[in-house]
Backbone as JSON, one array per atom type, in Angstrom:
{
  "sequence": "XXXXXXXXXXXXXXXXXXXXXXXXXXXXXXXXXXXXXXXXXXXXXXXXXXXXXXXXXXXXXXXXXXXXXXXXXXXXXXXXXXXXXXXXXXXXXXXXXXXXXXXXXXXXXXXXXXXXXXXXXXXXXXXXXXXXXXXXXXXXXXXXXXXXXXXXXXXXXXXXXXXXXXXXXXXXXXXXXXXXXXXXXXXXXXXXXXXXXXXXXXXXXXXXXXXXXXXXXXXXXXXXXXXXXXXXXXXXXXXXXXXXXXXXXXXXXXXXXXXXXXXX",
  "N": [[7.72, 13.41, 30.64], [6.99, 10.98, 31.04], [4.73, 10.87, 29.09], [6.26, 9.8, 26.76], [7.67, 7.94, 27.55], [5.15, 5.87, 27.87], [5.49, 5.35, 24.95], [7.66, 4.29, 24.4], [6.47, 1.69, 25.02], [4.1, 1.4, 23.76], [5.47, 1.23, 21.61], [6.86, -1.09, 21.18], [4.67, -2.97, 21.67], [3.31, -2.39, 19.6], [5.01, -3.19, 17.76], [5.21, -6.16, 18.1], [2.6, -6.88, 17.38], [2.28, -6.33, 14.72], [3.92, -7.93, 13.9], [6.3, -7.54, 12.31], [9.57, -7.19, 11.81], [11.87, -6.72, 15.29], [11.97, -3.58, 16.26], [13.54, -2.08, 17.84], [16.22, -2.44, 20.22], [17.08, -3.98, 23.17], [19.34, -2.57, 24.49], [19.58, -0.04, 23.18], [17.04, 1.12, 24.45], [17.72, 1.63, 26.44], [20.04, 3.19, 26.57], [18.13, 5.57, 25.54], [16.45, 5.71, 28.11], [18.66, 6.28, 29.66], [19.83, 8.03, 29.3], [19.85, 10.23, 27.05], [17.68, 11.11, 27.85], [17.88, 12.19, 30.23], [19.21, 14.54, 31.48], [17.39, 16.53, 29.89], [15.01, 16.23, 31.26], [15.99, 16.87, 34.01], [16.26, 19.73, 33.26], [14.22, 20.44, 32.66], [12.96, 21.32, 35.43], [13.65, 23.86, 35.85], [11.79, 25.36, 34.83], [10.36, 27.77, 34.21], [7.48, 29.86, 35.94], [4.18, 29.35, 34.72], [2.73, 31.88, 32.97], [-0.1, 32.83, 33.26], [-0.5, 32.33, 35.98], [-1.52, 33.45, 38.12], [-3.97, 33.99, 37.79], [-5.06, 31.64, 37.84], [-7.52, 29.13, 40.16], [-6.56, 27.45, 43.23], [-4.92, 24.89, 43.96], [-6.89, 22.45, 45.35], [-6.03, 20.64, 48.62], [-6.53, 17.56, 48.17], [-6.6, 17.24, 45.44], [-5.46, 15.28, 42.41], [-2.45, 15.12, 41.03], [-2.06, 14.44, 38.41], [-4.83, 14.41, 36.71], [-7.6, 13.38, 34.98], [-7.79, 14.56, 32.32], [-5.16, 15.67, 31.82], [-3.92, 13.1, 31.81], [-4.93, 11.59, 29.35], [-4.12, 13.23, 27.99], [-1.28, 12.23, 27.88], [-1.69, 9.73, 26.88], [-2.43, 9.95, 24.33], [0.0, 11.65, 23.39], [2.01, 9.25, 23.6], [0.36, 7.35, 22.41], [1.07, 8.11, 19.92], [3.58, 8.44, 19.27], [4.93, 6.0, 19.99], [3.31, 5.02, 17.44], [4.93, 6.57, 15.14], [7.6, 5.83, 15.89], [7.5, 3.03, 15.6], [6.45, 3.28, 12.67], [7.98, 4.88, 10.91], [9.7, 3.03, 11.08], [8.46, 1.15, 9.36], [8.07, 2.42, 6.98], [10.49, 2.92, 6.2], [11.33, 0.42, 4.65], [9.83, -0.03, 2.91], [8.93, 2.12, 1.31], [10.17, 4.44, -1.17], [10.26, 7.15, -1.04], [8.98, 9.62, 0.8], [6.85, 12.06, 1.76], [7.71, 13.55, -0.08], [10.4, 13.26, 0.08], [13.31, 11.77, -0.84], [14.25, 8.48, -0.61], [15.6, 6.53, -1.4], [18.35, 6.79, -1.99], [20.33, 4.96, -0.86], [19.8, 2.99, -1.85], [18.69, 0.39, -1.39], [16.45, -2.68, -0.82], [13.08, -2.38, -1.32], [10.04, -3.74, -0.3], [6.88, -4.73, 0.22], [4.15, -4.18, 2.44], [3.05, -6.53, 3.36], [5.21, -8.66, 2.79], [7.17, -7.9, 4.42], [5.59, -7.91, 7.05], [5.34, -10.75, 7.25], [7.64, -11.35, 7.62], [9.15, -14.11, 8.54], [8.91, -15.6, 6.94], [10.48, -15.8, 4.87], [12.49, -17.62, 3.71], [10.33, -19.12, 2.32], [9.66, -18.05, 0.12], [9.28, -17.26, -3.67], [12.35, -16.47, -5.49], [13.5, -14.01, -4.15], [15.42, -11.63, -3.75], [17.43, -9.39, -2.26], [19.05, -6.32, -2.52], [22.31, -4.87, -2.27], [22.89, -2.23, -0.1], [24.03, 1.45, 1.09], [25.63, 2.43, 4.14], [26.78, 5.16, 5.59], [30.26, 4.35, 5.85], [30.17, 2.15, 4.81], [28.51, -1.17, 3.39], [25.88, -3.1, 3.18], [25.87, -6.54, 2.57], [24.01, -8.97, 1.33], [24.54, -11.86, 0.14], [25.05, -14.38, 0.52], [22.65, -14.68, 2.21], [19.21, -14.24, 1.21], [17.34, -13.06, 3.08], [18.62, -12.39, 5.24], [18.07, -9.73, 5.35], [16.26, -9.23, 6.64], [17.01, -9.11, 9.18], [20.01, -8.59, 9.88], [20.07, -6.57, 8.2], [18.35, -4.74, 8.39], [19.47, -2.74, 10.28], [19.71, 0.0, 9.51], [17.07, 0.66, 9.5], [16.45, 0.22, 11.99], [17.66, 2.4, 12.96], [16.92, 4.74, 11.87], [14.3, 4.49, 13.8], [15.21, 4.48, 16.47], [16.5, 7.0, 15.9], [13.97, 8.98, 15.82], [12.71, 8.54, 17.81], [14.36, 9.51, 20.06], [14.43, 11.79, 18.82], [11.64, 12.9, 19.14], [10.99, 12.92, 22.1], [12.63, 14.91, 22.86], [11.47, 17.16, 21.73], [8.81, 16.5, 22.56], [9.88, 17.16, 25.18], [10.1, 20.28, 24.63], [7.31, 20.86, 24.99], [6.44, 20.02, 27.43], [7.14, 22.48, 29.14], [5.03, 24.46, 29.98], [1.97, 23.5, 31.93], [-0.49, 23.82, 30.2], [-0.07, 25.68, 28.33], [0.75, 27.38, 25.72], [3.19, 27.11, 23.52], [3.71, 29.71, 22.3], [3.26, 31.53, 23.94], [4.73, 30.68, 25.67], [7.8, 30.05, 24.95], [10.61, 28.56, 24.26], [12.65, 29.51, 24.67], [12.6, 30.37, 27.28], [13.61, 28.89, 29.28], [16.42, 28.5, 28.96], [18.26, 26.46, 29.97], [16.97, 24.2, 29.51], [17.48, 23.87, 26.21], [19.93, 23.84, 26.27], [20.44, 21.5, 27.42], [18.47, 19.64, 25.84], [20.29, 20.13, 23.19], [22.84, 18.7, 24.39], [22.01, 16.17, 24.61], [20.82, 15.54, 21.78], [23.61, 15.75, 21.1], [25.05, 13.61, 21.94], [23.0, 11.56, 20.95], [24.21, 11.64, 17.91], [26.88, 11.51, 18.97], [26.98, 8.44, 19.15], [26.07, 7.54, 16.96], [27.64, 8.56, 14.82], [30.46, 7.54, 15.47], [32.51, 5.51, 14.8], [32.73, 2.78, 16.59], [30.57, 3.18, 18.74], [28.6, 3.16, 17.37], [28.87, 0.87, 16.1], [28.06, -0.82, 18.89], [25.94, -0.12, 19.78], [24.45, -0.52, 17.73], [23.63, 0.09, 15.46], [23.85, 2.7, 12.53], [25.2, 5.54, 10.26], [23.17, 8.19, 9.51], [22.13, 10.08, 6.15], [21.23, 13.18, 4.91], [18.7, 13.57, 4.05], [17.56, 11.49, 5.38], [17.56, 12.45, 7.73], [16.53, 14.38, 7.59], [13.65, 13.06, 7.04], [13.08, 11.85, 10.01], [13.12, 14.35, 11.12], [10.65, 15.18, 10.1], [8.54, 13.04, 11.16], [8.88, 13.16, 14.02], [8.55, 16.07, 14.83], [5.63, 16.73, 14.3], [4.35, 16.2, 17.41], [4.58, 18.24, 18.51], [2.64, 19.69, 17.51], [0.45, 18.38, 18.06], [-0.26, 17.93, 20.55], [0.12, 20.97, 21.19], [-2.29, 21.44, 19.98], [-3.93, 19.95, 21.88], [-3.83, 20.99, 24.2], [-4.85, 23.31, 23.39], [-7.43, 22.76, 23.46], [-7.84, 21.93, 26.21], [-7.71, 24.27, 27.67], [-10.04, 25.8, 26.77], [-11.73, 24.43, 27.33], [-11.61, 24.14, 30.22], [-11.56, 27.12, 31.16], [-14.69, 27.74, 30.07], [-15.27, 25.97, 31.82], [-14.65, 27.31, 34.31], [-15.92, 29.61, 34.16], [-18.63, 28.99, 33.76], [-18.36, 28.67, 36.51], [-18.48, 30.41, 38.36], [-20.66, 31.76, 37.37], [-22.88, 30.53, 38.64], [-22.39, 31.03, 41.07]],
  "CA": [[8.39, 12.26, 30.04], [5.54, 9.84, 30.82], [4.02, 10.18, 27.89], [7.52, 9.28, 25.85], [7.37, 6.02, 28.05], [3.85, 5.35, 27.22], [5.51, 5.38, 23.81], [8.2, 2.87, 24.04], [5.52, 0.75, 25.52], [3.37, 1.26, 22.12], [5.96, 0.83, 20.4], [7.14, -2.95, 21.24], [2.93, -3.9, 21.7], [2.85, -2.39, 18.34], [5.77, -4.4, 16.79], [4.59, -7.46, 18.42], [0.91, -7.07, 17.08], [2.2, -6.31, 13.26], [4.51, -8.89, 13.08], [7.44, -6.84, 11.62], [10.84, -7.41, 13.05], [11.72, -5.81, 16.15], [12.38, -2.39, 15.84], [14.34, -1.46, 18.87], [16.7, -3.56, 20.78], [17.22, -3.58, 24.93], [20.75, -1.6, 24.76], [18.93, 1.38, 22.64], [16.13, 1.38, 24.85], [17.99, 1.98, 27.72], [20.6, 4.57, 26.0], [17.35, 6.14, 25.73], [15.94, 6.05, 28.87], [19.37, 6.35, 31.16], [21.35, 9.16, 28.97], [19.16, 10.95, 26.56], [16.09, 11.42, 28.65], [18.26, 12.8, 31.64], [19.22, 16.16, 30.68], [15.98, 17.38, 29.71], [14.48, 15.96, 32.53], [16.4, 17.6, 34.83], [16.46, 20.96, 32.91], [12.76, 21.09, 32.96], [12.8, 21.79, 36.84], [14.33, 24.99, 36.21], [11.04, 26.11, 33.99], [9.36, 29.37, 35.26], [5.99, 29.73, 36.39], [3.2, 30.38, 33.78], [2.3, 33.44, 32.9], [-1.5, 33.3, 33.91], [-0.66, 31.24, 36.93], [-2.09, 33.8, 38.95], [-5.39, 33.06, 36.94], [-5.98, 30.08, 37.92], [-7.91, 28.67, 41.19], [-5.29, 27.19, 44.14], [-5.18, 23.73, 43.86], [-7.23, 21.37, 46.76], [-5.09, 19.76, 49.25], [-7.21, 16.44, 47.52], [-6.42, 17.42, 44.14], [-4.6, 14.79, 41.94], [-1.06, 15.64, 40.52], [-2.46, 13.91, 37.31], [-6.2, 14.39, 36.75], [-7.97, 12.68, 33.59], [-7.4, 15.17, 30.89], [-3.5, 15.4, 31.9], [-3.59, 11.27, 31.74], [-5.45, 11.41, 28.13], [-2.86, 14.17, 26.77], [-0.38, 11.58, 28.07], [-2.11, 8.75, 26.49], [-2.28, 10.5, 22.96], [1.11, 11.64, 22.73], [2.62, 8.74, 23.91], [0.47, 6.54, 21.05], [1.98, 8.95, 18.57], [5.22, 8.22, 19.88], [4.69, 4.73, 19.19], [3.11, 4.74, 16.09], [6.08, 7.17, 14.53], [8.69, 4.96, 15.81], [7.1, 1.78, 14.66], [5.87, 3.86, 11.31], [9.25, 5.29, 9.88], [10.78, 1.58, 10.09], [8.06, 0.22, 7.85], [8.72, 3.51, 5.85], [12.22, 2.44, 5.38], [11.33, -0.84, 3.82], [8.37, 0.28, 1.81], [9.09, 3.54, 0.38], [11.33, 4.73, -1.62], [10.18, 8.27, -0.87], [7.71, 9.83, 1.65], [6.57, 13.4, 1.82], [8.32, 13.92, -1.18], [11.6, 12.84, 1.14], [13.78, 10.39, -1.36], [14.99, 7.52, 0.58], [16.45, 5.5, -2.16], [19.71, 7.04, -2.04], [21.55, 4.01, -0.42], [19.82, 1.89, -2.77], [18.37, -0.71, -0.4], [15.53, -3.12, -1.48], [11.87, -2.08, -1.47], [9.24, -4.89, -0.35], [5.77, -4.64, 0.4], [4.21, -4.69, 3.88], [2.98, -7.71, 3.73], [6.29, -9.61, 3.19], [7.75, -7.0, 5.91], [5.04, -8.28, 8.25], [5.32, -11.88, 7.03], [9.14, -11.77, 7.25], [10.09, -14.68, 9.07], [8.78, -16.93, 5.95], [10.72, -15.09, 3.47], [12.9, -18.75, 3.11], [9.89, -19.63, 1.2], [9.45, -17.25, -0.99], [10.72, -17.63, -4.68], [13.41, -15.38, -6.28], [13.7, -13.06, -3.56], [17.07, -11.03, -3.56], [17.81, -8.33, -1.79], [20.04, -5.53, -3.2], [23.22, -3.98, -0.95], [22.87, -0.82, 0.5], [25.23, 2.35, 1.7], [25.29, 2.8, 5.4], [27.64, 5.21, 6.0], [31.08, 4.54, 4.89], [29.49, 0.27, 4.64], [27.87, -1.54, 2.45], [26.15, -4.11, 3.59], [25.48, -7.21, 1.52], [23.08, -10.59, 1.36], [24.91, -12.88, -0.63], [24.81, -15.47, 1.83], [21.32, -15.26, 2.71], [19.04, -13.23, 1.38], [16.41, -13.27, 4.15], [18.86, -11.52, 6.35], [17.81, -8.44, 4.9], [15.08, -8.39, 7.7], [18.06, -9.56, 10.67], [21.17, -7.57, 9.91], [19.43, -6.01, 6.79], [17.09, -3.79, 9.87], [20.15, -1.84, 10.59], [19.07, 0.95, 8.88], [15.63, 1.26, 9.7], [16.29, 0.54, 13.7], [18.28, 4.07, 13.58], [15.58, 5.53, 11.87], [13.4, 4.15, 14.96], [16.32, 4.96, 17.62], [16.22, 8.5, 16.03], [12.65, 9.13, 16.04], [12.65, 8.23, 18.99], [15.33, 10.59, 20.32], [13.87, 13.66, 18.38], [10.28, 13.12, 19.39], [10.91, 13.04, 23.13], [13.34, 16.04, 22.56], [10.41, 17.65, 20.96], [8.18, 16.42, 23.34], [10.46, 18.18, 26.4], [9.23, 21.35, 24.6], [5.7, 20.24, 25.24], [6.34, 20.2, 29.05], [7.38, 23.77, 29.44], [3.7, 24.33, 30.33], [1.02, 22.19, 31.81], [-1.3, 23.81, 29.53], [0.49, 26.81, 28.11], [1.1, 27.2, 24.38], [4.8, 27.49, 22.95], [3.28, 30.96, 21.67], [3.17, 32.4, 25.15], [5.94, 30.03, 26.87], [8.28, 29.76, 23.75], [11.99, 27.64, 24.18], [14.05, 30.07, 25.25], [12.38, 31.27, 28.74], [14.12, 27.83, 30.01], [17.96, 28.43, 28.29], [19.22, 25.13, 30.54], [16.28, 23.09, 28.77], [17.59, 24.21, 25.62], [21.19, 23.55, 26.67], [20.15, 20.29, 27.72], [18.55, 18.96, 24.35], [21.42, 20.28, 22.75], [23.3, 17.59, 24.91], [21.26, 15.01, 24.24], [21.37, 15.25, 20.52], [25.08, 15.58, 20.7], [25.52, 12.28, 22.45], [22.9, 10.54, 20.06], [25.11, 12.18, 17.0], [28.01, 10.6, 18.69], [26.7, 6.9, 18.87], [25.65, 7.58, 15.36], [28.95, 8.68, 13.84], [31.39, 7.37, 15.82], [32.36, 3.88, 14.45], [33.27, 2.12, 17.94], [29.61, 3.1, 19.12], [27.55, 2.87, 16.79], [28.67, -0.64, 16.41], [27.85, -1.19, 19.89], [24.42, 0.14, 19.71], [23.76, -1.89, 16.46], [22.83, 1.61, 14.49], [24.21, 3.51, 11.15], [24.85, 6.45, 10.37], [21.79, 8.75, 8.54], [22.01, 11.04, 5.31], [20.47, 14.3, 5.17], [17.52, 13.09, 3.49], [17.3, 10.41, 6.55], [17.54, 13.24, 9.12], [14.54, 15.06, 7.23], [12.72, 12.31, 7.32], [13.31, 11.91, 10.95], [12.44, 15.32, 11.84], [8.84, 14.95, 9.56], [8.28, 12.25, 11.73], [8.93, 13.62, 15.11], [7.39, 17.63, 14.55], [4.09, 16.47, 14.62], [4.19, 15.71, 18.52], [4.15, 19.73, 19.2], [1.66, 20.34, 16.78], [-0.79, 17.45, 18.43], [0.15, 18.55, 21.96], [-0.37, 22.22, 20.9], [-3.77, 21.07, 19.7], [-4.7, 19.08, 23.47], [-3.39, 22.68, 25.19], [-5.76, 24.64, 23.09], [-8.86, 22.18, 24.19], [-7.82, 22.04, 27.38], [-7.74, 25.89, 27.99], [-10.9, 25.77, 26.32], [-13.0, 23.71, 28.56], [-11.09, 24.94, 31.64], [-12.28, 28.58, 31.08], [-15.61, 27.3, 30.12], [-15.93, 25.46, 33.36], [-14.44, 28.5, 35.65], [-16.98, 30.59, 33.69], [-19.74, 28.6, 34.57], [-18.63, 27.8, 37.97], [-18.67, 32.07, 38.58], [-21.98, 32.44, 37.07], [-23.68, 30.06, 39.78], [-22.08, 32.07, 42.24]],
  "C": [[7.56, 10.97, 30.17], [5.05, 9.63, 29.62], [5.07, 9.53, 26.69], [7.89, 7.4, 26.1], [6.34, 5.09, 27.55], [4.16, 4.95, 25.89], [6.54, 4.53, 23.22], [7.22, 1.83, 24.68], [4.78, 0.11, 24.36], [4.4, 1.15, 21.22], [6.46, -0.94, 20.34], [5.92, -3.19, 21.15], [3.07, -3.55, 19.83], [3.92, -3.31, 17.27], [5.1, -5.8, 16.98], [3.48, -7.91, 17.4], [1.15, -7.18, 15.42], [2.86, -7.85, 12.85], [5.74, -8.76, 12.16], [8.44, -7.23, 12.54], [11.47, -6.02, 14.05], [12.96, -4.37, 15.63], [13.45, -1.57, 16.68], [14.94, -2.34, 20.15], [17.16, -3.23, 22.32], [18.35, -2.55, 24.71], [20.14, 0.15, 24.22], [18.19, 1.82, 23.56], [16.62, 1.97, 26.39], [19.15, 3.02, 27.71], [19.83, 5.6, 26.29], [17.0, 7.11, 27.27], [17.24, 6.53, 30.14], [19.89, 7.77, 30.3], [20.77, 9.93, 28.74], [18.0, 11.76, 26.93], [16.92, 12.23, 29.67], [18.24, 14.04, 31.65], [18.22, 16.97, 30.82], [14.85, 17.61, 30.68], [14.55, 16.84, 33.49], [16.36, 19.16, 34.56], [15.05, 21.43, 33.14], [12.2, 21.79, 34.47], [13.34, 23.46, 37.16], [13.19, 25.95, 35.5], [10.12, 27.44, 34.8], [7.92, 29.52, 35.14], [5.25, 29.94, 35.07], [2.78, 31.34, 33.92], [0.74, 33.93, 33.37], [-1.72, 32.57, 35.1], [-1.64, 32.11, 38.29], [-3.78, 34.31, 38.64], [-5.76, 32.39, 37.52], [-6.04, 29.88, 39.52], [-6.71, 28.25, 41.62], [-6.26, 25.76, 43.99], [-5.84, 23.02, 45.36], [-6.26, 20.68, 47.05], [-5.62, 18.08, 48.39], [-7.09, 16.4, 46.45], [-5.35, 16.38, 43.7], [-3.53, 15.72, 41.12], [-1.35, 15.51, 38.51], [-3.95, 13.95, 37.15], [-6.43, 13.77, 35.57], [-7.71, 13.18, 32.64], [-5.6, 15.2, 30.99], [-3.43, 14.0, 31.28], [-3.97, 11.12, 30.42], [-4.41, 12.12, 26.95], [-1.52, 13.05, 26.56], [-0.15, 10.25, 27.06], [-1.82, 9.11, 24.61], [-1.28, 10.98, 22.25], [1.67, 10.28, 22.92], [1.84, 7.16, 22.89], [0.97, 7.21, 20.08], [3.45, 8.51, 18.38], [5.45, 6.44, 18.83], [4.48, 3.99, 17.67], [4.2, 5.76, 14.74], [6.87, 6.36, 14.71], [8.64, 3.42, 14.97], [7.28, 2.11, 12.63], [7.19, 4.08, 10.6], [10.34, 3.78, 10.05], [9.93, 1.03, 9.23], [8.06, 1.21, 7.0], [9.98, 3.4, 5.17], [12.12, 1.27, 4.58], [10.31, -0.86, 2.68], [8.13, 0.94, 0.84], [10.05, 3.71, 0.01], [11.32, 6.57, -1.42], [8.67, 8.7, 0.4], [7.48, 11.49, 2.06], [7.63, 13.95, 1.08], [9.94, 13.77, -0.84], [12.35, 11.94, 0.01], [14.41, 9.55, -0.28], [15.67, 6.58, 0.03], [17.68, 5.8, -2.6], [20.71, 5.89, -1.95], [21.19, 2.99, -1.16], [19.35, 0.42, -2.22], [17.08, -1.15, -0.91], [13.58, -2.76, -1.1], [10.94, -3.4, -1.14], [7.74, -4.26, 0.5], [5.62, -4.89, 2.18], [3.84, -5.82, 4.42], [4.06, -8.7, 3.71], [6.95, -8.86, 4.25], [6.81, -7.98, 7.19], [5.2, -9.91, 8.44], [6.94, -12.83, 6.67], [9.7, -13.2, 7.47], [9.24, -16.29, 7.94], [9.37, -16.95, 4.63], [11.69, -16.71, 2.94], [12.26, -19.52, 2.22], [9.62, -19.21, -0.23], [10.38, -17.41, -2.29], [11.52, -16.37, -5.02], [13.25, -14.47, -5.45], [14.9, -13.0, -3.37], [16.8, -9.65, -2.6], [19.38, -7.31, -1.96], [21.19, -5.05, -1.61], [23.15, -2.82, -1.21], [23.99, -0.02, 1.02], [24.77, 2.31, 3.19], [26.32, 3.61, 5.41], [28.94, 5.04, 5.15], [30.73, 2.58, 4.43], [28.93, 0.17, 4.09], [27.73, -2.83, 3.31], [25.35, -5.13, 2.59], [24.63, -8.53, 2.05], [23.19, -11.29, 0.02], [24.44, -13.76, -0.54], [23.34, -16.09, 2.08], [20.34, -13.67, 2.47], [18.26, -12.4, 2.47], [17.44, -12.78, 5.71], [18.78, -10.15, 6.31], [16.92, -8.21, 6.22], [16.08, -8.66, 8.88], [18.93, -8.35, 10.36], [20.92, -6.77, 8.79], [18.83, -4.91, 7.35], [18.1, -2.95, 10.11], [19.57, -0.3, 10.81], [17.62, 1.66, 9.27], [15.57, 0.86, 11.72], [16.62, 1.8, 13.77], [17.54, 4.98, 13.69], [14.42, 5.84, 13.28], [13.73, 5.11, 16.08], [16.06, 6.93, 17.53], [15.17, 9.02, 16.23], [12.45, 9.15, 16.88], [12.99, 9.42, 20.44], [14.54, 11.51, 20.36], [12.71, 13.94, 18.84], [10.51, 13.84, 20.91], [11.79, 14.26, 23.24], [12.19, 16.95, 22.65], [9.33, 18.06, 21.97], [8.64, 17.3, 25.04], [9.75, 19.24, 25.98], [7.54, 21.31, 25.12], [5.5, 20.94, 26.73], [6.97, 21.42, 29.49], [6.44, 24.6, 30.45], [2.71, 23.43, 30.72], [0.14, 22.8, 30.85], [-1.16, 25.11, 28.78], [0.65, 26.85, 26.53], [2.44, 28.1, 24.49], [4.82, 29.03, 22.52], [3.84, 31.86, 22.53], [4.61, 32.09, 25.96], [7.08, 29.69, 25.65], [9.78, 29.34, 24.75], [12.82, 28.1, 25.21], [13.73, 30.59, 26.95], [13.04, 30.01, 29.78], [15.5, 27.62, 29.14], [18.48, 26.72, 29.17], [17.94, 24.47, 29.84], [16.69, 22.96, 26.91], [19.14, 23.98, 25.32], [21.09, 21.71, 26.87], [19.34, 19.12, 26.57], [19.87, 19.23, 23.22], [22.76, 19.11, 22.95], [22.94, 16.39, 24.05], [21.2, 14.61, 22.82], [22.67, 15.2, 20.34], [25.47, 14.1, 21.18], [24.6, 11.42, 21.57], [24.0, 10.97, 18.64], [26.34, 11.52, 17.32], [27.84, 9.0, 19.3], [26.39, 7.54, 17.49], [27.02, 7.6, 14.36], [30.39, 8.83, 14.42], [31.44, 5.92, 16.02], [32.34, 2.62, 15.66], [31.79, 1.88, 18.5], [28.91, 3.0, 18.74], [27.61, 1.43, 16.68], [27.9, -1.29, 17.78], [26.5, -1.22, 20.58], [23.68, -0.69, 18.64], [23.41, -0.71, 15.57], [24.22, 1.83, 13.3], [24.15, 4.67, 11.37], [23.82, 7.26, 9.37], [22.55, 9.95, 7.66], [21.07, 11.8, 5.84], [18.92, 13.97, 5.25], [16.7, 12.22, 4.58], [16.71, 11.45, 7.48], [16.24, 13.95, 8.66], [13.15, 14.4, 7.11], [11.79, 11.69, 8.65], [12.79, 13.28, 11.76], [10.41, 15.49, 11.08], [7.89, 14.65, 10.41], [7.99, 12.65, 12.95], [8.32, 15.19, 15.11], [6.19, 17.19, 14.86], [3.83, 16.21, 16.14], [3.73, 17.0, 19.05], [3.29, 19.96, 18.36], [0.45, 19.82, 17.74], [-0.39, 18.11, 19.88], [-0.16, 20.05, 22.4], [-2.32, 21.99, 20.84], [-4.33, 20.82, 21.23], [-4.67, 20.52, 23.96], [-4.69, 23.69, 24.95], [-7.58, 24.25, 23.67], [-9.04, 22.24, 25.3], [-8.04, 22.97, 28.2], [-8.95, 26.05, 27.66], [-12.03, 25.27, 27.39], [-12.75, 24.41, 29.68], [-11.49, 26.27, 31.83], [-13.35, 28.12, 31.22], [-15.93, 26.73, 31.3], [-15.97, 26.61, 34.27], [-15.78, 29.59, 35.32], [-18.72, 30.59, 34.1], [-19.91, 28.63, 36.23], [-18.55, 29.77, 38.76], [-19.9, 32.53, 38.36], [-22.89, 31.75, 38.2], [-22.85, 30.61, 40.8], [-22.33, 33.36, 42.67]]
}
C-alpha cells in the first residue's frame, strides 16, 4: 500500500503543478485511507508463502525490508497512481469519449485543457456558458455563474478521481500477493479473505456513491456504466505495469544468483 500513498502524494503535487482545480478533497482522502485501504490491508497478511520461496537465498540479518528495486517498483506504481487519478479528471472535461468510452451521455460541457488549467480566469473569458449535466437522479445547472462549472461543476470528475482511486489500489492489493511473483503463478484466489476484503471495500465505495445522504457528504455523484468502464480502463493498467517490474525483477535476480554460483 506504499506505493498507493506515493500516489495520493502525486496526485495533489500533480494538481498543484497543472493548475487544474483540485481533484480530491481532505474527507475523500481520508475515506480512502481510513476505510477502503483497511480491509485489504489486513487481508493481505493472510497471503501464503511463494511458491519458489524455497528457491531463494535466506535473507541477511543486515538485509533491508525494502531494498532499491522494491523502492523503484514502489516509485513507478505509485506515479501511475497519480497520473490516472489526476488524468481521468482532465478526461472528464476534455473528452467527450476516450478509448472509444462515450462520456457525453450526461451532456456536460467540453473545454480545452488550457481553459481547464487556466480556470480560475474563466470570469474573463467572453461568451463562455456552460451546459447542465445528469448526475444521477440531478441536474446540475450554471445559470448563476457560469465559471462554477470548475467549483461545483468538478463534481463529476472528483468521483471519477475518488473512483480511480479506489479501483487502482484495489487492483494494486492484487499486486502485493507476491513480492515478485506473477498473478500467473500466485493468481487471486490462493488468498479468498483478500478477495473477500476488496469485495468490502468496493461495497462501501458503491454505498457513498449511491446512497444520497453520503454521497452528499463526500461531495461525489453517482457514475453510469460508461463512467465505471472508464474507471476500470484507467485503473487495469497498474497490474499490467507491476506484472511488467515482476518479470524484470525475476530476471536480473536469477541472472545475479547465476552469476554469483558460477564464481563459486
Amino acid at each position: 500500500m506504499i506505493s498507493s500513498n506515493i500516489g495520493e502524494v502525486a496526485s495533489i503535487f500533480l494538481t498543484a503543478a497543472l493548475g487544474i482545480p483540485e481533484g480530491l478533497i481532505p474527507v475523500q482522502l481520508l475515506w480512502v485511507n481510513l476505510v477502503t485501504d483497511g480491509p485489504p490491508a489486513t487481508a493481505l497478511g493472510f497471503n501464503p508463502p511463494d511458491k519458489d520461496i524455497m528457491k531463494k537465498p535466506p535473507r541477511r540479518s543486515d538485509d533491508s525490508l525494502i531494498n532499491l528495486w522494491i523502492l523503484f517498483r514502489y516509485l513507478v506504481i505509485g506515479i501511475y497512481v497519480g497520473l490516472a487519478t489526476v488524468g481521468v479528471f482532465i478526461i472528464w472535461y476534455t473528452h467527450g469519449s476516450f478509448l472509444g468510452i462515450d462520456l457525453s451521455g450526461d451532456g456536460h460541457t467540453l473545454v480545452t485543457y488550457s481553459q481547464l488549467a487556466n480556470w480560475g480566469q474563466c470570469s474573463t473569458w467572453n461568451n463562455f456558458t456552460a451546459a447542465p449535466f445528469t448526475a444521477g437522479s440531478r441536474v446540475i445547472s450554471f445559470d448563476a455563474d457560469p465559471c462554477d462549472y470548475f467549483h461545483t461543476g468538478k463534481v463529476k470528475a472528483m468521483t471519477l478521481s475518488l473512483s480511480v482511486l479506489v479501483a487502482i489500489e484495489m487492483f494494486n492489493s492484487l499486486n502485493a500477493l507476491s513480492e515478485d511473483g506473477s498473478l500467473l503463478t500466485m493468481p487471486p484466489w490462493v488468498n479468498p479473505w483478500l478477495l473477500l476484503a476488496m469485495s468490502i471495500s468496493f461495497g462501501l465505495h458503491f454505498l457513498i456513491l449511491y446512497v444520497p445522504f453520503l454521497a452528499q457528504v463526500f461531495g461525489i455523484v453517482p457514475l453510469s456504466v460508461n463512467e465505471w468502464l472508464l474507471v476500470l480502463a484507467v485503473a487495469l493498467p497498474v497490474i499490467l505495469i507491476d506484472e511488467i517490474l515482476k518479470f524484470i525483477g525475476r530476471c536480473t535476480s536469477g541472472s545475479a544468483r547465476s552469476s554469483k554460483q558460477k564464481t563459486e
